[in-house]
FIMIZA-636172 format. One record per atom (N, C-alpha, C): residue in one letter; x negated, y negated, z negated. Coordinates in steps of 0.02 Angstrom, whole numbers, plus 50000, padded with zeros to 5 digits. Layout:
N
aXYZ
...
//
This chain:
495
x502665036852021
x502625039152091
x501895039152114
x501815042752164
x501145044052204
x500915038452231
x501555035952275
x501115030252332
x501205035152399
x501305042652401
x501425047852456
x502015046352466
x502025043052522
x502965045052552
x503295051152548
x502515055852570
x502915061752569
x503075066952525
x502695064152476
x502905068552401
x503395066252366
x503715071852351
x504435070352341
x504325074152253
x504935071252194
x504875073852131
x505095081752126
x505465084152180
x505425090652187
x504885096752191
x504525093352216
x503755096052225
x503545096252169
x503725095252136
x503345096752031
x503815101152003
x504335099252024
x504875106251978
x504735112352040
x504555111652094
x504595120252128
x504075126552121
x503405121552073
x503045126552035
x502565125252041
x502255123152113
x501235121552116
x501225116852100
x500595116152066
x500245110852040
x500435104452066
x500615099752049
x500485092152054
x500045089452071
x499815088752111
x499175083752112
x499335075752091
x498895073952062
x499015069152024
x498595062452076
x498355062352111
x498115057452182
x498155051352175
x498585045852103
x498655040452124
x498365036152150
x497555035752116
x497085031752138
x497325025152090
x497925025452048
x497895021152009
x498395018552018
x498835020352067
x499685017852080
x500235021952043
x500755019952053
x501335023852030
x501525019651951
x501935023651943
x502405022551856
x502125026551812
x501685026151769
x501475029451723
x501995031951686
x502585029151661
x503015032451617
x503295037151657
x503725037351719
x503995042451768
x503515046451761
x502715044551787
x502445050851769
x502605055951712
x502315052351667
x502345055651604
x502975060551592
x503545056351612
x504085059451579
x504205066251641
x504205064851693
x503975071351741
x503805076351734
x503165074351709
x502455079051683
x502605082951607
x502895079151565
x503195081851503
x503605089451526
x504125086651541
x504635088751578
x504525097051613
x504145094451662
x503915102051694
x503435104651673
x502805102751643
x502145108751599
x502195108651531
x502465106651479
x502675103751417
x502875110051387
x502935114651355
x503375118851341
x503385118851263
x504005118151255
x504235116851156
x503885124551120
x503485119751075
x503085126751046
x503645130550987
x503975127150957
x504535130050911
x505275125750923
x505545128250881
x506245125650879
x506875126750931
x507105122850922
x507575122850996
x507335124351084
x507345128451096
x507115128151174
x506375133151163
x506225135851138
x505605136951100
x505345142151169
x504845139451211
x504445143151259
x504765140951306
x505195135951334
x505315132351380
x505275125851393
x505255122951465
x505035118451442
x505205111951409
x504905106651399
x505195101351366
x505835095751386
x506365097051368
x507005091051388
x506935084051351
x506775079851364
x506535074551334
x507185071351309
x507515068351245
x507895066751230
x507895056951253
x508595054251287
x508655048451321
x508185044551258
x508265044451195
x507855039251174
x507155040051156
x506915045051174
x506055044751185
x505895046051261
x506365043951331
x506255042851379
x506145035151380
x506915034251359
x506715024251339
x506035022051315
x505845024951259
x505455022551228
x504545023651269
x504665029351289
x504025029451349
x504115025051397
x504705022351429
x504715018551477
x504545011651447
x504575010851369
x504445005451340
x503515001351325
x503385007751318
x502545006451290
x502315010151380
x502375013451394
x502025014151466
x501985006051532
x501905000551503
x502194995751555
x501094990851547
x501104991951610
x500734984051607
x500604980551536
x499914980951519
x499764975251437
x500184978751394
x500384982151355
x500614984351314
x499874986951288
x499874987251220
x499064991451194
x499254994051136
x499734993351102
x499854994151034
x500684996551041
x500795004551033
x501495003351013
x501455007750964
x502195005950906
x502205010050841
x503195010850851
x503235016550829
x503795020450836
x504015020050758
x504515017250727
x504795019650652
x505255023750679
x505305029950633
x505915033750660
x505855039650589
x506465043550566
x506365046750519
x506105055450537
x505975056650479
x505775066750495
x506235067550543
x506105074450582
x506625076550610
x506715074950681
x506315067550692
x506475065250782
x506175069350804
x505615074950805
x505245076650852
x504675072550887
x504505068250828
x503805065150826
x503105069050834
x502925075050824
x502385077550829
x502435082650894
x502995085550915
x503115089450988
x502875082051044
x503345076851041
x503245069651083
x502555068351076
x502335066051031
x501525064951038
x501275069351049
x501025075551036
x500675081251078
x500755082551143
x501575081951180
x501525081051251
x501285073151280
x501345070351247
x501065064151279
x500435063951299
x500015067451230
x499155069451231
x498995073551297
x499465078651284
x499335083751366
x499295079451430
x499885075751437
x500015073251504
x499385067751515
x499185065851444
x498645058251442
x497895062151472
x497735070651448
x497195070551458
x497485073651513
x497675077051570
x497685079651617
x497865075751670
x498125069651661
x498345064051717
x497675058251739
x497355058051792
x496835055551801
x497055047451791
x496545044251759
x496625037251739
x496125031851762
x496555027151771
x496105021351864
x495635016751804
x495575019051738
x494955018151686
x494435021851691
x494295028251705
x493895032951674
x494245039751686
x493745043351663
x493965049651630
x494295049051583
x494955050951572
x495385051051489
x495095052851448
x495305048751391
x494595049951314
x495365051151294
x495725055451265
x496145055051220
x495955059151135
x496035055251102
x496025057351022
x496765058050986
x496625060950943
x497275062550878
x496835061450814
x497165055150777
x496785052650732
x497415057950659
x497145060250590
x497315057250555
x496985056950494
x497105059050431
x496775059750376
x496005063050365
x496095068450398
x495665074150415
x495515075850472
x495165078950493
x495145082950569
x495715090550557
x495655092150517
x496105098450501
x496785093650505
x496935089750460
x497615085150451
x497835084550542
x497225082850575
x497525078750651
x497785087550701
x497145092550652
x497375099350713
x498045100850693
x498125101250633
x498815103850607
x499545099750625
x499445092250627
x499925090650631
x500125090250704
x499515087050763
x499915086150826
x499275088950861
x498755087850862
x498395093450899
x498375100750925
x498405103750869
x498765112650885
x499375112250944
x499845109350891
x500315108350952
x500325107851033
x499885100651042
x499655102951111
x499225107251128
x498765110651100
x498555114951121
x498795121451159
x499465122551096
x499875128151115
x500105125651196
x500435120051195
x500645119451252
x500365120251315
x499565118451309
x499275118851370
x499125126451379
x498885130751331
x498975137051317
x499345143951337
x500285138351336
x500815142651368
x500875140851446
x500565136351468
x500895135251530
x500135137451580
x500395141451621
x499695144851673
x499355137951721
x499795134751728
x499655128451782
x499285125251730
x499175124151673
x498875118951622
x498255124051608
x498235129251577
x497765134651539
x497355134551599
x497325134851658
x497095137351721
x496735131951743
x496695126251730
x496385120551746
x496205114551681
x496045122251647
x495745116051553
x495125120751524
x494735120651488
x494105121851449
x494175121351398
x494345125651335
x494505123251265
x493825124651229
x493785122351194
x493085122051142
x493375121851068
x492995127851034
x493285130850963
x492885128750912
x492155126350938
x491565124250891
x491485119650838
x491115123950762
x491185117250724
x490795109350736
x491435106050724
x491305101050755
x491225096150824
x491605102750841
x491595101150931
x492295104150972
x492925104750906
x493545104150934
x493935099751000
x493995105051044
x494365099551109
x494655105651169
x495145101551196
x495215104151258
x494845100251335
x494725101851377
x494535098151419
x494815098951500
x495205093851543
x495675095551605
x494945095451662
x495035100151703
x494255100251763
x494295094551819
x493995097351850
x493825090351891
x494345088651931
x494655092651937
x495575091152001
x495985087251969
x495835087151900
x496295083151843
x496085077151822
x495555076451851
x495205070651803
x494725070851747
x494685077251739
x494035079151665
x494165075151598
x494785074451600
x495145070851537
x494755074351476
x494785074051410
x494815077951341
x495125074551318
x495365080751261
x495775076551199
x495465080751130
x495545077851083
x494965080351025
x495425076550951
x495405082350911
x495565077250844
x494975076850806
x494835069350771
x494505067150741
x495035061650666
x494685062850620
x494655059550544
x494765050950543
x495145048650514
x495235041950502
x494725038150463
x493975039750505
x493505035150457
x493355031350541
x493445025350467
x493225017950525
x492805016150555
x492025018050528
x491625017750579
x491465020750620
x491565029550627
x491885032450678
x492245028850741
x492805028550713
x493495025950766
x493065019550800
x492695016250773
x492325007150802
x491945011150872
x491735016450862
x491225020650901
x491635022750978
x492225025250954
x492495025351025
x492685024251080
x492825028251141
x493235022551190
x493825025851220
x494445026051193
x494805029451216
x495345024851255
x495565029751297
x496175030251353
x497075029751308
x496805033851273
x497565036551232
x497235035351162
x497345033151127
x497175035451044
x497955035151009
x498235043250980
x498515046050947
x498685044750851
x498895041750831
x498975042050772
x499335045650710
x499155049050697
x500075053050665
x500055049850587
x500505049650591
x500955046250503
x500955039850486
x500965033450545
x500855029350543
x500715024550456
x501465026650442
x501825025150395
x501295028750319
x500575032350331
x500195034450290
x499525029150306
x499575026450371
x498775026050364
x498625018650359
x497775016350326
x497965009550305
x497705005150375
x497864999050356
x497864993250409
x497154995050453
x496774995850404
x496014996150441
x495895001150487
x496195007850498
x496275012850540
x496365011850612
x497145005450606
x497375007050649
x496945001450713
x496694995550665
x496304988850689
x495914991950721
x495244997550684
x494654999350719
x494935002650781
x495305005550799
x495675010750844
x495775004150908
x496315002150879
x496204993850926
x495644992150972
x495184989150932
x494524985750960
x494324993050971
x494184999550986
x493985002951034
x494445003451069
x495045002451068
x495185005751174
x495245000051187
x494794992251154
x494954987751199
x494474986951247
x494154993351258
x493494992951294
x493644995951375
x494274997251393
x494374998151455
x495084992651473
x495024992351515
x495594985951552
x496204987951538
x496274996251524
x497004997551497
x497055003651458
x497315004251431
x497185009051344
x497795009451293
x497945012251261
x498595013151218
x498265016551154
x498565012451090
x498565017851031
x499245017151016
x499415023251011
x500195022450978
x500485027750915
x500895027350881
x500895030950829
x501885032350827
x502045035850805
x502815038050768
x502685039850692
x503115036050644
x503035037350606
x503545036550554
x503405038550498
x504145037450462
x503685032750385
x504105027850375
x503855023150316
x503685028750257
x503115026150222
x502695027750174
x503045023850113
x502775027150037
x503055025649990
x502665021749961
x501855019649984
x501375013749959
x501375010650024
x502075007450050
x502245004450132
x501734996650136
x501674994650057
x501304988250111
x500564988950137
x500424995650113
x499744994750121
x499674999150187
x500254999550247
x499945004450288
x500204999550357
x499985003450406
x499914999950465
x500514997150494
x501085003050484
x501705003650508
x502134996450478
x501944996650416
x502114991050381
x502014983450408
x501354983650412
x501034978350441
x501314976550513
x501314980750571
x501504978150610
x502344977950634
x502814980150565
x503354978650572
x503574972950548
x503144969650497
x503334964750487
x503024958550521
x502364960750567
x502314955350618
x502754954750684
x503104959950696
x503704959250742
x504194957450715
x504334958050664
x504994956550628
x505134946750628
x504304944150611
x504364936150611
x504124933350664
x503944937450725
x503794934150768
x503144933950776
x502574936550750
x501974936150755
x501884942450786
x502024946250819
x501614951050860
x501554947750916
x500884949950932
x500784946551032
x501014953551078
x501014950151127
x501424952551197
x501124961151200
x500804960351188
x500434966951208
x500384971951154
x501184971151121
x501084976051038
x501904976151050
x502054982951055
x502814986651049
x503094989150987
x503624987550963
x503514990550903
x504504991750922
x504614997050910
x505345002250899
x505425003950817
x506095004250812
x506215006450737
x506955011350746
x506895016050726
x507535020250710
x507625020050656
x508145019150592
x508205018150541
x509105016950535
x509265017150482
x510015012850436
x509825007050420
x510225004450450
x510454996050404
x510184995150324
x509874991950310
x509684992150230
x510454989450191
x510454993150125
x511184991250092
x511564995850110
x511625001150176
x512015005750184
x512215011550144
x512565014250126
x512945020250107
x512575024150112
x512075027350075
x511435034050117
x511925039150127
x512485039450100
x512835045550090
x513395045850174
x513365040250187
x513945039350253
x513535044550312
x513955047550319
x513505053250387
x513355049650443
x514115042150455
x513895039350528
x513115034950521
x512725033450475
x511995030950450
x511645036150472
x511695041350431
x511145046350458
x511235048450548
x511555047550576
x511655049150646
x511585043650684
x511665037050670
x511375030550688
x510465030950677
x510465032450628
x509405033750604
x509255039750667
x509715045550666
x509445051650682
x509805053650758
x509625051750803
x509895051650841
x509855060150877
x509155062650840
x508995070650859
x509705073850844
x510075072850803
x510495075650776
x511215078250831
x511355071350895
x511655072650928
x511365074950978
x510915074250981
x510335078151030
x510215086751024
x510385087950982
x510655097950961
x510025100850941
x509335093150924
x508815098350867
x508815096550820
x509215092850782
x508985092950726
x509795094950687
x509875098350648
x510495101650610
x510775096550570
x511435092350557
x511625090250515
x511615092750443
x511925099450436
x511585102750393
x511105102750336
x510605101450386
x509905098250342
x510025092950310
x510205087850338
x510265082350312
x511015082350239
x511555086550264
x511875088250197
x511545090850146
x511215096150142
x510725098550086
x510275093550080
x509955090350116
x509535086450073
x509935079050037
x510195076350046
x510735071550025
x510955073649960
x510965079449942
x511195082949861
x510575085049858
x510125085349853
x509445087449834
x508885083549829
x509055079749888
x508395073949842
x508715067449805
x508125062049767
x508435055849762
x508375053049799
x508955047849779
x509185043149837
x508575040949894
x508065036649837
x507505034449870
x507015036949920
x506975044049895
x506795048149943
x507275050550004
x507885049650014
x508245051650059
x508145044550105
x508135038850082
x508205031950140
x507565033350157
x506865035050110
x506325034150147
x506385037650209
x506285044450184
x506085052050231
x506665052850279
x507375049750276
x507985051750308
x508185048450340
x508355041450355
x508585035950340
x508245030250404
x507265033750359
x506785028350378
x506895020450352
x506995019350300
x507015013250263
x506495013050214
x506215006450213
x505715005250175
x506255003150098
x505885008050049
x506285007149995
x505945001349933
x506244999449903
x506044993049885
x506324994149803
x506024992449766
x506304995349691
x506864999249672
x506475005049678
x506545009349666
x506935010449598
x507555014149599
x507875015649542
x507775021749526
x508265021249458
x508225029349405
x508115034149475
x507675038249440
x507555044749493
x508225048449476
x508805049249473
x509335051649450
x509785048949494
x509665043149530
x509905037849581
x510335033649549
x510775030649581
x511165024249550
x511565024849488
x511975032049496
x512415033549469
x512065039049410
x511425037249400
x510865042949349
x511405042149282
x511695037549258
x511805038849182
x512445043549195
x513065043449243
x513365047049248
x513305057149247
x512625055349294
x512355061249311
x512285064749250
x511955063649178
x511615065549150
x512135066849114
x512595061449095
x513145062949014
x513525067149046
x513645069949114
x514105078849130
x513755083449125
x512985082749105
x512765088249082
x512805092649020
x513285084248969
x513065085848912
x513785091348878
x513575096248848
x513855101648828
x513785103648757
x514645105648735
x514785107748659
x514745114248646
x514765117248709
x515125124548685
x514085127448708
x513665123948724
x512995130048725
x512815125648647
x512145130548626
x511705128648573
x511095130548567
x510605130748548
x510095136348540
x510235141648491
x510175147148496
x509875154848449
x509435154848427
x509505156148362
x508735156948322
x508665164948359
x508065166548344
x507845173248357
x507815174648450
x508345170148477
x508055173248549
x507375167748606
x507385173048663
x507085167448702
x506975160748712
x506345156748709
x506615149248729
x505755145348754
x505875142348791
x505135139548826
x505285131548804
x504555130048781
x504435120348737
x504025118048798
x504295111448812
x503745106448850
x503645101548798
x502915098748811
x502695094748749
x502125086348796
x502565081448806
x502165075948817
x502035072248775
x501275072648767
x501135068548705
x500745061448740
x501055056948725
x500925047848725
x500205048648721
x499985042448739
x499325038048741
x499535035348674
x499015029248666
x499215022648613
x499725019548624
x500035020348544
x500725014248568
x501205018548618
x501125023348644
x501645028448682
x501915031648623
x502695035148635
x502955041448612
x502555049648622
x502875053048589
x502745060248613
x503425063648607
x503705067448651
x504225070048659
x504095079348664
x504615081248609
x504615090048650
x505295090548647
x505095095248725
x505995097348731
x505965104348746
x506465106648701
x506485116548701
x507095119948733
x507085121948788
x507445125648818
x507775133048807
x508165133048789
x508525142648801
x509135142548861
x508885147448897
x509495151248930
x510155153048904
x510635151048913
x511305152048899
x511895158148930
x512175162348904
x512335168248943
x512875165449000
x512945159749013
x513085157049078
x512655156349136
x511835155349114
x511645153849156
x510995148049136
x511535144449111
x511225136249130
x510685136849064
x510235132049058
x509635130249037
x509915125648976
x510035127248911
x510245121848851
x509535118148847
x509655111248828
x508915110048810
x509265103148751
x508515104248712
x508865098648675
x508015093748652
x507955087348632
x507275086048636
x507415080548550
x506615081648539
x506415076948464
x505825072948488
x505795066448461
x505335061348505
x505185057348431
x504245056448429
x503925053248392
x503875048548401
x503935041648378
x503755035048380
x502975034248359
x502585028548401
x501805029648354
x501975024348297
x501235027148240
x501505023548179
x500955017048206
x501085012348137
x501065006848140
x500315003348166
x499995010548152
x499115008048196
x499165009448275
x499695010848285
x499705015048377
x499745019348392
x499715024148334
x499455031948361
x500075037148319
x499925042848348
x500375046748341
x500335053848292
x500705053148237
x500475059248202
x500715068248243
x499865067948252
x499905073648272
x499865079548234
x499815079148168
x499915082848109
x500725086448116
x501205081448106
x501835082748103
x502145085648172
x501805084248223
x502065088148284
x501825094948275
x501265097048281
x500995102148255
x501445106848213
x501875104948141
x501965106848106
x502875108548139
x503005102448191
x503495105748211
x503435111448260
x502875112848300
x502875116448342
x502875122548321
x502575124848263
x502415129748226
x503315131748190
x503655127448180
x504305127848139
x504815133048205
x504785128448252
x505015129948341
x504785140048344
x503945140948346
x503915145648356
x504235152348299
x504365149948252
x504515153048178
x505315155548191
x505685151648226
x506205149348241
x506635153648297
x506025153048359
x506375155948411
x505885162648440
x505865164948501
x505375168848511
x505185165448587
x504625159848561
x504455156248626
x503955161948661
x504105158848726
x503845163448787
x503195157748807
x503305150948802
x502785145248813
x502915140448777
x502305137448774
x502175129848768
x501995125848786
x502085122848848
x501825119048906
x501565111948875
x500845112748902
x500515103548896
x499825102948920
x499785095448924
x499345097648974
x498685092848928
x498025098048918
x497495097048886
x497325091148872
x497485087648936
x496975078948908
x497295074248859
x497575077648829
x497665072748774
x498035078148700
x498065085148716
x498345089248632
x497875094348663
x497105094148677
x496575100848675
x496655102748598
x496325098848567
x496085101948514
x496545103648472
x497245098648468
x497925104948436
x498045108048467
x497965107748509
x498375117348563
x497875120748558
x497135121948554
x496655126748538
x496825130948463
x497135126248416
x497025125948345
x497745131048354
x498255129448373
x498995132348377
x499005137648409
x498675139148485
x498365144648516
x498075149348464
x497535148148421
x497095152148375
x497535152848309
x498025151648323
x498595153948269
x499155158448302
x498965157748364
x499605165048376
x500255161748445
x500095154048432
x500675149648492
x500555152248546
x501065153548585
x500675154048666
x500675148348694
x500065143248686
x500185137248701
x500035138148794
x500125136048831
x500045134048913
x499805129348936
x499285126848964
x498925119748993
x499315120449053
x499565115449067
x499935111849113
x499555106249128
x499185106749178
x498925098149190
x499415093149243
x499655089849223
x500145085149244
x499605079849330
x499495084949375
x499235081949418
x499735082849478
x499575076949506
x500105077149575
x500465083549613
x499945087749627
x500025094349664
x500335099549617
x500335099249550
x500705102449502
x501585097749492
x501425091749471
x502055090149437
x502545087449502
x502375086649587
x502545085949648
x503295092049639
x502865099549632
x503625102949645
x503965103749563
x503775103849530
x504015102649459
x504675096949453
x504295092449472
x504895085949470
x505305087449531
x505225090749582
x505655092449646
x506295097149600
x505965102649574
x506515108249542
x506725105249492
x506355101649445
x507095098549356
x507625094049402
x507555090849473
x507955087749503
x508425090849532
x508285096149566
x508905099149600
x509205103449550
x508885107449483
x509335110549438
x509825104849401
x509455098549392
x510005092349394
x510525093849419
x510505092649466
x511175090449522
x511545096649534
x511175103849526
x511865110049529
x512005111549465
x511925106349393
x512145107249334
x511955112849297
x511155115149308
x511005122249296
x510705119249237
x510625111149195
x510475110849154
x510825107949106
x510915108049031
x511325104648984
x510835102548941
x511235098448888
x510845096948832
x511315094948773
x511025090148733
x511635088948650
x511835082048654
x511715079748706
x512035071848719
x511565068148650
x511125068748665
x510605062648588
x510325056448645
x510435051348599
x510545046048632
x509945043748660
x509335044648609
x508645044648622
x508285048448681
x508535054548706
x508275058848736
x508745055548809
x509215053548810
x509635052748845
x509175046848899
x508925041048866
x508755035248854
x508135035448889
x507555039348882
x506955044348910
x506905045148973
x507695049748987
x507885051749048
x508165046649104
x508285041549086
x508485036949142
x508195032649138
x507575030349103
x507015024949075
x506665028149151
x506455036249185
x505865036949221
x506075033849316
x505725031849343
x505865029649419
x505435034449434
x505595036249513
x504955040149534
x504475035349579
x503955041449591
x503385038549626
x503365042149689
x503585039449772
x503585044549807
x502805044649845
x503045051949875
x502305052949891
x502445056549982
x502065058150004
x502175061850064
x502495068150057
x502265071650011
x502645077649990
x503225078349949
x503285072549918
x503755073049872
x503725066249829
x504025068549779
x503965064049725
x503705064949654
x503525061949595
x503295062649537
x503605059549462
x503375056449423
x503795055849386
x503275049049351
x503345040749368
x502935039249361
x502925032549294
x502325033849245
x502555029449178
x502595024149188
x501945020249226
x501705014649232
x502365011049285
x502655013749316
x503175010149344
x503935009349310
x504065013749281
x504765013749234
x504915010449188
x505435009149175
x505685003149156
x505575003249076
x505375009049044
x505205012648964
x504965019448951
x504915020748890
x504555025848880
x504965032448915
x504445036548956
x504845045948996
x504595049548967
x504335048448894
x504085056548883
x504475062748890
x505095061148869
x505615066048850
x505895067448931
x505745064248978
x505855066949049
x505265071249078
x504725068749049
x504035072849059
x503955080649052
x504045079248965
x504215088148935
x504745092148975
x504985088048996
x505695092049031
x505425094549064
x505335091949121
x505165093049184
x504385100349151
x504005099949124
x503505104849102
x503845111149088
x504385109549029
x504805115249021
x505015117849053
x505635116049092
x505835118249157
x505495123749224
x504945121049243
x504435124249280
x504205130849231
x503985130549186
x503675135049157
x504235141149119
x504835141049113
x505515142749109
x505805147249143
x505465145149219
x505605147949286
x505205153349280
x504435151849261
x503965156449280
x503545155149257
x503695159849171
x503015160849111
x502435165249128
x502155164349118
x501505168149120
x501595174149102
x501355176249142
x501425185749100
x501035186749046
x501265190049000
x501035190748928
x500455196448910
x500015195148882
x499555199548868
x499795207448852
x499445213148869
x499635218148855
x499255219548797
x499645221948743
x499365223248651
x498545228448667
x498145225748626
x497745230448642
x497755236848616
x497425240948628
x497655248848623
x496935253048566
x497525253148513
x496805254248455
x497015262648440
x496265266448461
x496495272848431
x496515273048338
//
């Protein structure tokens, strides 16, 4: 409220401007949620160019961290709440609402300055953008290095600006609002320096929404859930969690609608959450879905992985000599295996694959003579389209096999490559688009790998699994490259 008797909350929904007059009185959260409310306008999705309906539990939750001494609040909640629309209107209302500190310093911290425009910055931008009452009384600045919007002098001369998660930066500032996005990504030290700058005005907020990270102890979200969790947070640190019960059923829909409350709220599609429930693993569904911090991590295949795998296994496909067929080839370190597994298309459809795995000999190492000699047997055999592997460790046999006629393929097994790789051998998993010959060894490979999750996804990771994955490795190479071989040289043209 104003502190005006005679301004009434009608006077903000009938269209002119608000004056914002407190002088430092009123309910900051009523504000806010007011202010959301009537200049806010949802840049996509549901409602898309109107304005913002604030769902009851991110009204609560503003009424929660908006109070007297509060300085620190962190939001757990999974994809899907409408975490980056909420923080971008919050940014709007923070820099355009005059503050009994200062001029509003508001920032959007995250990885990058691009990371902070893309994820919740733009966003408000758009918003202040669509609404004439906001665009009409702001100054945007496009310059490198000098990204911001700015509210004029009737507003308070607020800015809001995204800036990069480097720490001695953040020590430098003094903000009103400081913005965090991905809590659940960023490490302890981020969120500390952020801290000790807005502790430089008498009242200040950093707050973040975020959904748990898959390297969780090392990030902020972590940290200060488990200092609320035992009792060590002080008074002036909020911390909310949307999530499932740990031990729950990921598969029970009433969990995901207990975590996801957007869901009864009519933006976020159940839907979604059915397709992804058969599409990702488990682990990744409690993280990203759920919002549960996942904790050893099983077969990337999920609980029921050995089941999964022996209904793949099939009598009636085989391979064809003479037709199509794409090889993935992971070859071991010291003391590692090397696995290839060769794929043909089946006039059903599905992907036969069947795999042969080297043991190293008795010095550690691996005859790469005899792989070689099988790969060459393979191409003799079938009419391979590829041979997927990735250089740092078979260059100089795949140069040698290449200069014999193989179409060998460098595949470098780096995050941003094997991220959607291991996404697709998983879901052709689970719609049975793949078979194999039931060998016990290869079998053994395949439920030996755990994954490694990541923000984008997941991977396929050695150093954590319980035994040797080569033979899940090659797969996964094959597979991808199966989908989409390289186009083949055109013969050259000899008169």
């Amino acid at each position: 409220m104003t502190g005006n008797a005679t301004m009434k909350v009608k006077d903000i929904t009938a269209g002119p401007w608000f004056r914002w007059n407190f002088k430092g009185k009123g309910d900051p959260a009523e504000r806010c949620i007011r202010f959301i409310e009537t200049y806010c306008r949802s840049p996509k999705g549901v409602g898309h160019g109107k304005p913002l309906k604030l769902a009851e539990f991110q009204k609560s939750w503003i009424r929660d961290i908006l109070k007297p001494g509060i300085r620190q609040a962190a939001f757990q909640a999974p994809r899907g709440a409408g975490k980056s629309t909420l923080l971008a209107a919050m940014a709007v209302w923070a820099t355009f609402d005059k503050n009994p500190t200062g001029e509003p310093q508001v920032v959007i911290v995250a990885k990058s300055v691009g990371q902070a425009k893309k994820a919740i910055y733009n966003v408000a931008l758009k918003m202040v953008k669509s609404e004439p009452e906001l665009a009409n009384r702001a100054n945007i600045y496009k310059g490198i290095g000098d990204t911001r919007f700015v509210a004029n002098d009737e507003c308070g001369g607020g800015e809001c600006s995204p800036i990069a998660n480097d720490v001695d930066t953040l020590q430098g500032l003094d903000p009103s609002l400081a913005i965090v996005d991905e809590i659940g990504f960023q490490p302890v030290a981020v969120w500390n320096a952020l801290v000790m700058a807005s502790g430089k005005r008498t009242a200040s907020l950093v707050v973040s929404i975020g959904t748990p990270g898959p390297d969780h102890r090392e990030s902020a979200l972590w940290s200060l859930r488990e200092a609320h969790l035992d009792g060590r947070a002080p008074a002036g640190v909020s911390f909310t969690e949307l999530s499932a019960p740990e031990g729950c059923d990921y598969r029970d829909e009433a969990m995901w609608r207990l975590a996801n409350p957007a869901i009864d709220e009519g933006y976020l599609g159940i839907d979604a959450l059915r397709n992804d429930v058969a599409m990702m693993i488990e682990s990744e569904f409690r993280l990203y879905r759920l919002a549960q911090f996942v904790e050893g991590v099983d077969c990337w295949l999920g609980t029921n992985g050995d089941r999964v795998w022996s209904d793949l296994n099939s009598l009636d496909h085989r391979l064809v000599p003479g037709e199509p067929a794409t090889v993935g080839i992971d070859v071991g370190l010291s003391s590692d295996t090397t696995a290839v597994v060769i794929g043909q298309y089946q006039p059903d459809g599905v992907l036969y694959t069947e795999c042969k795995i080297w043991h190293p000999t008795a010095d550690g190492t691996v005859d790469l003579a005899d792989i070689m000699g099988y790969l060459r047997e393979l191409d003799r055999t079938y009419r391979l389209s590829e041979i997927a592997y990735d250089k740092r460790l078979f260059e100089l046999p795949a140069q040698i096999l290449a200069d014999e006629g193989l179409p060998m393929v460098d595949f470098p097994q780096s995050v941003e490559r094997m991220t959607p790789a291991c996404k697709e051998i998983y879901e052709a998993i689970m719609r049975r688009e793949i078979s194999h010959n039931g060998d016990e060894l290869y079998k053994r490979q395949i439920l030996n790998a755990k994954p490694r999750l990541g923000e984008h996804g997941f991977t396929l990771e050695k150093r954590k699994s319980r035994g040797k994955i080569d033979a899940a490795i090659a797969l996964t190479l094959m597979h991808a490259r199966a989908q989409r071989p390289a186009p083949q040289k055109a013969p050259a043209f000899v008169l």
